[in-house]
C-alpha positions in Angstrom: 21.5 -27.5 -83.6 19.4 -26.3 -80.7 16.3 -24.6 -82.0 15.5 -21.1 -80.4 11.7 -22.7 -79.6 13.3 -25.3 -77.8 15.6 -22.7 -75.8 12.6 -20.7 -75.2 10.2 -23.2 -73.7 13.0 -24.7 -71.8 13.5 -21.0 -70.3 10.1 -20.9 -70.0 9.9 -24.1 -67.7 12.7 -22.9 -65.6 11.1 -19.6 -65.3 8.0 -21.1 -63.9 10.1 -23.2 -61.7 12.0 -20.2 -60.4 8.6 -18.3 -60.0 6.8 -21.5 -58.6 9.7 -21.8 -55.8 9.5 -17.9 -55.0 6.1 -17.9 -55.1 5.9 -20.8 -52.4 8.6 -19.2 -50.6 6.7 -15.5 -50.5 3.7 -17.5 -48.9 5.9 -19.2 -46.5 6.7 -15.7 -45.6 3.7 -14.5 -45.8 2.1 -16.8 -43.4 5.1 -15.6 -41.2 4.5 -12.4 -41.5 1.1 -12.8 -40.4 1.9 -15.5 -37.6 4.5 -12.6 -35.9 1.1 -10.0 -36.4 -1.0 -12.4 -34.7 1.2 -13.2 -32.0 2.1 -9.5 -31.6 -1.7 -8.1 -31.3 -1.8 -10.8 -28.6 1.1 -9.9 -27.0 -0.1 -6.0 -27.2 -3.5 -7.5 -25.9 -2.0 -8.8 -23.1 -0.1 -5.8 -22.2 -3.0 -3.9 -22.1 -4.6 -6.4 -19.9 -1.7 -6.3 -17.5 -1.4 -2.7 -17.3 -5.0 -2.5 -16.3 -4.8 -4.6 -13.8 -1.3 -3.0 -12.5 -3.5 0.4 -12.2 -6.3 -0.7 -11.0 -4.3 -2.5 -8.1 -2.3 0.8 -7.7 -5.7 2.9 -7.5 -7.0 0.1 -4.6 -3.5 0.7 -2.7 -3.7 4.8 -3.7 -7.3 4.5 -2.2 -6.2 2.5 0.8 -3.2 4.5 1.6 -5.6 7.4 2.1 -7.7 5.8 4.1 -5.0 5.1 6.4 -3.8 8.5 6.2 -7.2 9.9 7.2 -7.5 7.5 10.3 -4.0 8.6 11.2 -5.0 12.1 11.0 -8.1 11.5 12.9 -6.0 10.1 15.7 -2.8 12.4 16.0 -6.2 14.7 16.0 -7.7 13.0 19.1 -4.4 13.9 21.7 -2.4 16.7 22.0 0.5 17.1 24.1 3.3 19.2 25.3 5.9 19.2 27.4 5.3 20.6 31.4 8.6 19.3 32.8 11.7 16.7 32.0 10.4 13.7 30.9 6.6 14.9 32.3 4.2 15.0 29.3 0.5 16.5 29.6 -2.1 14.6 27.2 -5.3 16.0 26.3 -8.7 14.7 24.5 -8.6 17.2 21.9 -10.9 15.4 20.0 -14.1 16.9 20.7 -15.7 13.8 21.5 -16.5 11.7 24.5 -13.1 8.9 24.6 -14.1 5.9 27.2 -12.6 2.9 28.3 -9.2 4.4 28.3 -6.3 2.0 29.0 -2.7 2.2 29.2 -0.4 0.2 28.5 3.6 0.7 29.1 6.4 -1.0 26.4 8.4 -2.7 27.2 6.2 -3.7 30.4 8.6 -4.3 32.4 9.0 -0.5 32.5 5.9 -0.4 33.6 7.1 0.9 37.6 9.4 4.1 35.5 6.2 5.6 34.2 4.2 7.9 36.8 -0.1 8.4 35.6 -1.6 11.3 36.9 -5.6 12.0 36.0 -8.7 12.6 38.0 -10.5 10.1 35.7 -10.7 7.3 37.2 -12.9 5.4 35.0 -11.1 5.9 31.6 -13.7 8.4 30.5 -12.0 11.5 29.1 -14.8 14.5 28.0 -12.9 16.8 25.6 -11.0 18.8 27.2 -9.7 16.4 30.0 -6.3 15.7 30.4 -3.9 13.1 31.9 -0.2 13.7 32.8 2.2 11.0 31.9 6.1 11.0 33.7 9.1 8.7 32.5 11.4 8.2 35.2 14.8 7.0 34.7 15.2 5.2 38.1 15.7 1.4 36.9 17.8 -0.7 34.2 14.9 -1.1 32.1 13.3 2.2 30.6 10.3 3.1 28.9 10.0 3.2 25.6 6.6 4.4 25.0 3.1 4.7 26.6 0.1 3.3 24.2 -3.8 4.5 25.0 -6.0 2.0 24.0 -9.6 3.6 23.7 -12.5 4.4 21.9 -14.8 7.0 21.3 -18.2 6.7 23.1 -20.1 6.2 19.9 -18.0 3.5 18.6 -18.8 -0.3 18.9 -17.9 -2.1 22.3 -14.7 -3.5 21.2 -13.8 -1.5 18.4 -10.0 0.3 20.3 -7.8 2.6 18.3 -4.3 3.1 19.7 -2.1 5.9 20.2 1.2 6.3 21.6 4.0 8.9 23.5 7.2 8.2 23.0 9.3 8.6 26.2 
């Protein structure tokens, strides 16, 4: 006959087996769990890290986009025009400073002979106030597309043209 002792420490043994196996099994897990932390914080890390850099490239291209904004504002702010006949456009240095070295181009240039420049400066020098009058004529197979001013304003660097155009 078995004797209960026997039964007991050989319960014993298998219960410490049992335990030993769950016990290596919950450190297993535990070194799991902690593994999927770790490599969670880092991922979170790196989120953060990304998203910083995201906005602070979206606050360089906010920044820049207003910076072009304000140039553009400063140039629709240097011409005005209206209308003074069909296709006959009067443009004037609204600016309130000195534009030289005005130059006009026509596009596409071989449109060039449809567009008609009227202006007593001859010298590209516009004071504010001054005006030029621009015509598109229609006379020819190719047509005008627009009319660019290159210039600058007397106080800017030699060299340093903005660009604004009329659409014919």
């Amino acid at each position: 006959m078995v004797s209960f002792t026997g039964l007991g420490a050989a319960a014993a043994v298998v219960s410490a087996v049992i335990a030993g196996l769950q016990a290596r099994g919950a450190k297993a897990s535990k070194r799991e769990a902690t593994a999927a932390r770790d490599q969670s914080r880092n991922a979170r890390d790196e989120s953060v890290r990304l998203a910083a850099e995201a906005n602070s490239a979206f606050m360089r291209q906010a920044a820049a986009q207003e910076e072009a904004n304000e140039l553009k504002r400063r140039e629709i702010l240097d011409w005005s025009f209206w209308a003074v006949g069909p296709r006959t456009w009067r443009v004037v240095n609204t600016s309130q400073r000195i534009i030289v070295d005005a130059k006009f181009h026509v596009r596409p240039e071989a449109a060039a002979p449809n567009v008609v420049l009227g202006s007593t400066q001859k010298d590209g020098r516009f004071e504010a106030g001054d005006s030029f009058i621009v015509q598109f004529l229609g006379r020819m197979e190719v047509q005008p597309e627009k009319l660019l001013v290159q210039y600058r304003f007397e106080d800017d660097p030699r060299g340093d043209y903005r660009v604004w155009f009329l659409a014919a």
